[in-house]
C-alpha positions as CSV (number, residue, x, y, z in Angstrom):
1,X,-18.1,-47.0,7.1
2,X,-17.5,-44.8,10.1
3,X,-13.8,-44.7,9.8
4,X,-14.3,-43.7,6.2
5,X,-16.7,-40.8,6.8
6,X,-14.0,-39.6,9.4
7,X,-10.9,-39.7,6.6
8,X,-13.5,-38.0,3.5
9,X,-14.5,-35.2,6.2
10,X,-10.7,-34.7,7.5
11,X,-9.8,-34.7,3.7
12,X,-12.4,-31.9,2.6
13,X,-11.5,-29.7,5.8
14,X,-7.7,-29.8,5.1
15,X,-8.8,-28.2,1.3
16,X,-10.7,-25.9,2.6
17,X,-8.2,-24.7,5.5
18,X,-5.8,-25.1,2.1
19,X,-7.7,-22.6,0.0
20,X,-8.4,-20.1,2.9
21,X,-4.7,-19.9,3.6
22,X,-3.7,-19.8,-0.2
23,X,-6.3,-16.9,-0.1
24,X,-5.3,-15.1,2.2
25,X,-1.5,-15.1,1.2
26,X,-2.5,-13.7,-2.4
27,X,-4.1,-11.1,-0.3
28,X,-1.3,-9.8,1.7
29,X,0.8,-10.1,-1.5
30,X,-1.7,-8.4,-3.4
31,X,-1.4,-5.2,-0.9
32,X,2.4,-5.9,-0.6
33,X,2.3,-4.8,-4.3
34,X,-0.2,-2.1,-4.3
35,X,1.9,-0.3,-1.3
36,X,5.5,-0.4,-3.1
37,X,3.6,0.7,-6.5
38,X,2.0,3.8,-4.5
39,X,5.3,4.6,-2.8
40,X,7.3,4.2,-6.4
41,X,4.7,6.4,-8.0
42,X,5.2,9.2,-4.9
43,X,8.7,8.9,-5.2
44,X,8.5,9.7,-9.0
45,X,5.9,12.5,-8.3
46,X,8.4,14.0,-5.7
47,X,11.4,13.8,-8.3
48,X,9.5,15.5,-10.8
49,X,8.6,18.1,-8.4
50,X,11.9,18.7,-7.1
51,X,12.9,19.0,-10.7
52,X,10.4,21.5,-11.8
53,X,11.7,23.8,-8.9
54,X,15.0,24.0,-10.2
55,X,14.3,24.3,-13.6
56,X,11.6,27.5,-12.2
57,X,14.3,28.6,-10.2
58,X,17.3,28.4,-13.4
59,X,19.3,26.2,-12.5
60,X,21.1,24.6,-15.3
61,X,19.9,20.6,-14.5
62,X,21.4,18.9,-17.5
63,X,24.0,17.5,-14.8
64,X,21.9,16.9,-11.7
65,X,20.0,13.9,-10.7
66,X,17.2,13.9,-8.5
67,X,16.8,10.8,-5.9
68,X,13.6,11.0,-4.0
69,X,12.6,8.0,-1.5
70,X,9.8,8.1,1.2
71,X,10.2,12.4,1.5
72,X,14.0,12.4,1.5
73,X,15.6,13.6,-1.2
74,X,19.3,13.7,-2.2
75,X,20.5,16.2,-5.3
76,X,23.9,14.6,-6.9
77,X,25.8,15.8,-9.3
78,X,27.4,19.0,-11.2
79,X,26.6,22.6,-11.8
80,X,28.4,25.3,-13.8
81,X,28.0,27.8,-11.3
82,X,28.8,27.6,-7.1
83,X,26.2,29.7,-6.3
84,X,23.4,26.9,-8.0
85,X,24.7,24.4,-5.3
86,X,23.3,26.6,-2.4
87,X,20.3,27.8,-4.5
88,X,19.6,24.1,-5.6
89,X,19.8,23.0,-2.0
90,X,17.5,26.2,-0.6
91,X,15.4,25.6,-3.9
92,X,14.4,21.9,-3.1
93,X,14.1,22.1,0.1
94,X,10.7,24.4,-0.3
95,X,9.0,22.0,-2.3
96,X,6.0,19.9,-0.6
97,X,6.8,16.7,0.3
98,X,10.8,17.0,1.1
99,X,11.0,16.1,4.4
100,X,15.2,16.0,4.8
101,X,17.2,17.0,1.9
102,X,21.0,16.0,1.0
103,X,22.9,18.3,-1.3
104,X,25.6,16.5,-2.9
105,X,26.1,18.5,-5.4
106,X,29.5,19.8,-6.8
107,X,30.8,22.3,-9.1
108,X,31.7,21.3,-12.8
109,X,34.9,21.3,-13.8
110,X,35.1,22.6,-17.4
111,X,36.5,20.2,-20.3
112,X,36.3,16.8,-18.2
């Protein structure tokens, strides 16, 4: 009877220690997943305000794309004009948030 008091008590403690570490993974997965939603949604807000800058500041945007990831920002792709590179570049670089900026940009060639 002893002996089967000792296995039923061992069993019950291993489901508990079982459920508290199954708890405690859903946890840490749980905030895993609230972080990278919270830095996707800063990222966007950064884009879009990166974006609104240019389009303040005229410059033609219909051929730039805007990456934004944890404050750095890159700007790639085409403009009409050579002047918008710098003025993108300067431009972006004011807005809240950019902490290191990349201008990639380059000047579009007409009719390609």
């Amino acid at each position: 009877m002893n002996t089967y008091k000792i296995i039923v008590t061992s069993l019950l403690l291993m489901a508990v220690l079982t459920g508290v570490t199954t708890a405690q993974a859903n946890d840490s997965n749980t905030t895993t997943s609230v972080d990278k939603k919270a830095a996707r949604t800063a990222n966007s807000q950064l884009q879009r305000a990166v974006r609104s800058e240019l389009i303040k500041r005229k410059i033609d945007i219909s051929g730039v794309r805007v990456l934004a990831r944890n404050g750095s920002v890159t700007l790639v792709g085409t403009v009409k004009d050579e002047r918008q590179i710098a003025l993108a570049g300067d431009s972006a670089d004011t807005v809240p948030g950019v902490q290191s900026l990349k201008n990639n940009l380059t000047l579009r060639v007409e009719g390609h």
